[in-house]
Steps between C-alpha positions, in 0.01 A plus 500: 500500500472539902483169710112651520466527099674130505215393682210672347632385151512132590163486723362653137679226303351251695149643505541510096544117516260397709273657229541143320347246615733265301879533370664277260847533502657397170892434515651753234871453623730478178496079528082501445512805311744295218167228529203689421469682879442818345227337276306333792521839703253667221363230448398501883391844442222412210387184696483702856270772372182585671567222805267584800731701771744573235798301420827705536802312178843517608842464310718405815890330489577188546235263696805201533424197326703587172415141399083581475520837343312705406304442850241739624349476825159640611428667799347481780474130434849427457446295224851451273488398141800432255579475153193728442439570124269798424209310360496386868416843655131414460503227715744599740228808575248275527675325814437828669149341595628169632539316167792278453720498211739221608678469149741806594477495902808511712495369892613828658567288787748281389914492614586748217277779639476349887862472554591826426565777717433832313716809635605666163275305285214625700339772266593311225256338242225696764555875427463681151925613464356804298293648773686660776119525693498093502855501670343751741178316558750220626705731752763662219746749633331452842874382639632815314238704700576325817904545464471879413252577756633277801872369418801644482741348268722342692182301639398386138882378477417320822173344394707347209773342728309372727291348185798276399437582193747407203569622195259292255722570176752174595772655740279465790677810616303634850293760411477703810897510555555569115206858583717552795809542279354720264324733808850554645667528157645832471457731157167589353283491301403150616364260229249177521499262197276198442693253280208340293771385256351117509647291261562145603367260251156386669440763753209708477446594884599907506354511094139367717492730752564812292240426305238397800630715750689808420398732746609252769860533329480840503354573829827261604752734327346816688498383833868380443582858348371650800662266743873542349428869414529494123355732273461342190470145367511261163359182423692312242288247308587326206328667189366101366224498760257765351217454711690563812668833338126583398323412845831705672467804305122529601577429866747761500315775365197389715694507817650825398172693451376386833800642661690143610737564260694881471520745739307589869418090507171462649500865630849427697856654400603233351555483144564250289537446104489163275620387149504219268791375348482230237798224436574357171486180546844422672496235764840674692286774561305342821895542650441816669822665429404413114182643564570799639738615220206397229283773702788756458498485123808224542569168348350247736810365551613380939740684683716379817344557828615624761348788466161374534203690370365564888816711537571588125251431228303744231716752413711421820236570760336211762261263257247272709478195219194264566291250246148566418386171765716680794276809464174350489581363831600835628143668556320150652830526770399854544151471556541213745802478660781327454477247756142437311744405177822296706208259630455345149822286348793346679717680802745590213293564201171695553201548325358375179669440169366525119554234289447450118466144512535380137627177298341133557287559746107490468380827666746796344465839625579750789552413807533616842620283793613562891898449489592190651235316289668150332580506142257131520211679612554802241485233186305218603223677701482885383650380156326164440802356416613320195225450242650184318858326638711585795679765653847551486564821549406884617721792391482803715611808467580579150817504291695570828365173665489142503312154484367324780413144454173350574679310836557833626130617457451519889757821512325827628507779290678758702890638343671284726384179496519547035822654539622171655382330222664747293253667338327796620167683537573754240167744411298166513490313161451106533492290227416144542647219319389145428732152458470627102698782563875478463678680761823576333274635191358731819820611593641595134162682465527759781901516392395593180289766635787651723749541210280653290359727764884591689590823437856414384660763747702214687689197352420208741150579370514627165757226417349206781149466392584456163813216554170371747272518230741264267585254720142421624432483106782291465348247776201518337631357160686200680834705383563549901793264757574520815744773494186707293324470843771599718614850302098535532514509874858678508352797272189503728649592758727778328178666382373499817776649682636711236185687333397838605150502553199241563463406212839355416548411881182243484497420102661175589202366804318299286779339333599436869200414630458206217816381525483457869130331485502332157838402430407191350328715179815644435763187527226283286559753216854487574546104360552616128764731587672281726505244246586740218803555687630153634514402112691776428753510738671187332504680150670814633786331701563286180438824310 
C-alpha cells in the first residue's frame, strides 16, 4: 500500500462510517468480556435493528472505568453507560432519540475521563481492534507513510530524542539514545522485540492496549525497525492473556496483506517481517536477557550484561528491546514531532503514563495521566478515592517497587521523585491500600511472589527471597525480636547488591519501602518475640 492507497483506503473507511447515523460502542476488552460484554454486544445488535440512519454495533477495548463495566457508550451523543446487562440494550437504543435512561448513565465529564490526557489510550475503547480499516479511518500507518516517504532514519531516531521519551516498561531507559545504539551497532541482521511479558500482580496496562489498539503497537515496532535498520522482529507476550494473542494474530495478518508488514513496505525498499512469541507464564522473562533466550528456544533464565542486547542480543546480533506502552507512543511522536510530545510531563520525564489503578479505590480502571501529575490527584480526583475508611497507602510499580504513605500523596509521578521514595514507576501497576491493610502482610505478599517467580540461576536470589519470605512470616506470627528485624535489613541489602538481574536486584523494595514508612507495623508485631526471649534468656544461662 502506496502513501496514495493509504489515503484512498482510509477516506473509504471513513465514508463507510459515516453511513451510520449512530454507533454504540460496547467495551469487549477481556475485563467486560469476563461480565457479560460479549452478551450485551449481540444483544445491542437485536435491539439496534432497523433504527432510522442505521446504527453501526461495535466490540471496541477497553473504554477505562474497569469499576462500571461492561459500559457502552453511544455516539454521536456521547452518552456513557456502565454495568450494562443485555436486557438493557432495549433501552439504551431507545436513548438514541433523546430519552434518558439514568439507571445505568455515567457523567463522561467527570475527573476520571476529564483528567486524562489520552496519547496511547487514544484509539482505545473507540476503534473496533479487529478491523485494520477503523485504525485507518483514524490516521493508522499514516506516520509509517510519512517516515518512508519523507524521513530518513536517522531523522526518526531524532524525532524520538528530542521526544524525551522513556522506556515505559520500568527502567525509564531514554528511548532515542537506546535507537541510537542499536543504529550504530555493528553485525546484522538487526532485530526489534516488544517485551509484552506483563506480569506484575495488578497491572493490566500493555494486556489493554493489545487488545484495544494493536495496530498502534505494531505500527510502533515498524517505524522502530526501519529507524535502527532491522529486518525482522518478535513480540513476546505471555500465553495467559488470550484475547491479546487472538486480537495480535489478526492484526498481524491484516497488516501483512496490506503490505505494512513483509517486504517492499508501502511500495518503498524497505522490508520488514513480524512474529509472535508466546511466554509460559514466567515472571523473569520481562528481564530482557531472560527474554531473549526464551525466543531462541532457551530456558528463560538472565545472563550478565555487559554485552547488552543493543550490541549483542538474538543470536548475537544488535536487539532494540522496548515494552508494548513505549511503542504506542512511537507513531503519535512520528506524526507530530517530537517537540509536540516533550511539551507534555515534567523537564525530566515526558509524556503521558498508563496506569492500572486497582485496590481500594472507588473508580478502578485504566488510566492515562501527563507525567508530573500528583499521586493525590490520581486517587482522590481521577480515582474517587477511598470508598469506606482512610488511606494509608499506594504501591507503585509492582513486585519491584514500594509503598508510599498517604503523607506523601503530594509526590509527582515522574521516576525520580518515586525513586526517592524508594519505589519506582515500574510498567504502571498501583494498588491502593486502606488503614485495614497491614503493610508488613503487603510486603510478605509481593516477597512471596518473587521467590516463587526467581529463576534460581543466582544464590542471593534463589536463596534471599526465600530466608525473606520466612522471616516476614516469622514477624507475622509474633515469633520475630529485634535482631529478626535487623538480619531482615542486612539480607536486603545483600539481595540487592548481589542478585543478577531485576528481579532479584529490586525483590527486596517493598520490604524496604515499609520498613522505612511503617516501621511501627513491624516492631508492634515484634512484642511477643521480644518477650519470648527476655524469659528465656534466664533459663538458658541457668541451663
Amino acid at each position: 500500500m502506496t502513501p496514495e492507497e493509504l489515503h484512498e483506503a482510509a477516506e473509504k473507511a471513513r465514508a463507510e462510517a459515516r453511513r451510520f447515523r449512530h454507533t454504540i460502542r460496547v467495551c469487549t476488552a477481556a475485563g467486560c468480556s469476563s461480565t457479560g460484554g460479549l452478551a450485551v454486544e449481540q444483544a445491542m445488535r437485536d435491539a439496534s435493528k432497523g433504527v432510522e440512519g442505521g446504527c453501526r454495533i461495535v466490540g471496541v477495548g477497553c473504554q477505562g472505568l474497569c469499576a462500571a463495566g461492561p459500559s457502552v457508550r453511544v455516539d454521536p451523543s456521547g452518552s456513557l453507560f456502565g454495568g450494562v446487562r443485555p436486557d438493557d440494550a432495549a433501552k439504551i437504543v431507545s436513548t438514541l432519540d433523546g430519552s434518558a435512561f439514568p439507571e445505568r448513565a455515567i457523567d463522561p465529564n467527570q475527573p476520571f475521563f476529564a483528567k486524562q490526557k489520552r496519547i496511547v489510550l487514544k484509539n482505545c475503547g473507540v476503534i473496533d481492534p479487529d478491523r485494520l480499516e477503523d485504525y485507518l479511518a483514524v490516521g493508522g500507518y499514516g506516520a509509517l507513510a510519512k517516515a518512508l516517504s519523507e524521513l530518513t532514519p536517522a531523522e526518526v531516531i531524532d524525532e524520538m530524542t528530542k521526544s524525551g521519551l522513556r522506556g515505559r516498561g520500568g527502567a525509564g531507559y531514554p528511548t532515542g539514545l537506546k535507537w541510537t545504539t542499536v543504529s550504530k551497532a555493528r553485525g546484522e541482521p538487526k532485530y526489534v522485540v516488544c517485551n509484552a511479558d506483563e506480569g506484575d500482580p495488578g497491572a493490566f496496562m500493555d494486556r489493554s492496549v493489545l487488545e484495544g489498539d494493536p495496530h498502534r503497537v505494531l505500527e510502533g515496532i515498524i517505524l522502530a525497525a526501519y529507524a535502527v535498520g532491522a529486518s525482522h522482529g518478535y513480540i513476546y507476550v505471555r500465553v495467559e492473556y488470550p484475547l491479546a494473542v487472538e486480537r495480535l494474530t489478526r492484526a498481524i495478518k491484516a497488516a501483512r496483506r496490506a503490505g505494512f508488514l513483509g517486504q517492499y513496505i508501502c511500495g518503498t525498499k524497505f522490508s520488514f517481517q513480524l512474529e509472535l512469541r508466546l511466554g509460559a507464564g514466567a515472571y523473569v522473562c520481562g528481564e530482557e536477557t531472560a527474554l531473549m533466550a526464551s525466543i531462541e528456544g532457551g530456558r528463560g533464565t538472565p545472563q550478565p550484561r555487559p554485552p547488552y542486547p543493543a550490541e549483542s542480543g538474538l543470536w548475537g546480533s544488535p536487539t532494540l528491546i522496548n515494552n508494548v506502552e513505549t511503542f504506542a507512543n512511537v507513531a503519535p511522536i512520528v506524526e507530530h514531532g517530537g517537540e509536540w510530545f516533550a511539551r507534555v510531563g515534567t523537564s525530566s520525564s515526558k509524556g503521558t503514563k498508563v496506569f492500572a489503578l486497582a485496590g481500594r479505590v472507588r473508580n478502578t480502571g485504566l488510566i492515562e495521566v501527563p507525567m508530573g501529575m500528583s499521586l493525590a490527584e490520581i486517587i482522590h480526583d481521577i480515582g474517587g478515592g477511598v470508598p469506606d475508611g482512610k488511606l494509608k497507602a499506594v504501591q507503585t510499580g509492582g513486585p519491584s517497587g514500594g509503598c508510599i504513605p498517604a503523607s506523601k500523596l503530594d509526590t509527582p509521578v515522574d521516576y525520580e521523585s518515586l525513586r526517592e521514595l524508594g519505589s519506582i514507576m515500574g510498567s504502571g501497576g498501583m494498588i491502593v491500600m486502606d488503614e485495614s491493610s497491614s503493610m508488613v502482610e503487603v510486603a510478605r505478599y509481593f516477597m512471596d511472589f518473587s521467590r516463587t517467580e526467581s529463576c534460581g540461576k543466582c544464590v542471593p536470589c534463589r536463596v534471599g527471597t526465600v530466608q525473606l519470605h520466612d522471616m516476614l512470616q516469622r514477624i507475622l506470627r509474633g515469633e520475630g525480636t529485634s535482631s529478626t528485624l535487623e538480619a531482615l535489613e542486612r539480607l536486603c541489602d545483600v539481595v540487592q547488591t548481589g542478585s543478577l538481574c531485576g528481579l532479584g536486584q529490586s525483590a527486596p523494595n517493598p520490604v524496604l519501602s515499609t520498613l522505612r514508612f511503617f516501621r511501627s507495623e513491624y516492631e508492634a508485631l515484634l512484642t511477643r518475640g521480644e518477650t519470648a526471649e527476655a524469659s528465656a534468656a534466664p533459663e538458658v544461662a541457668h541451663g
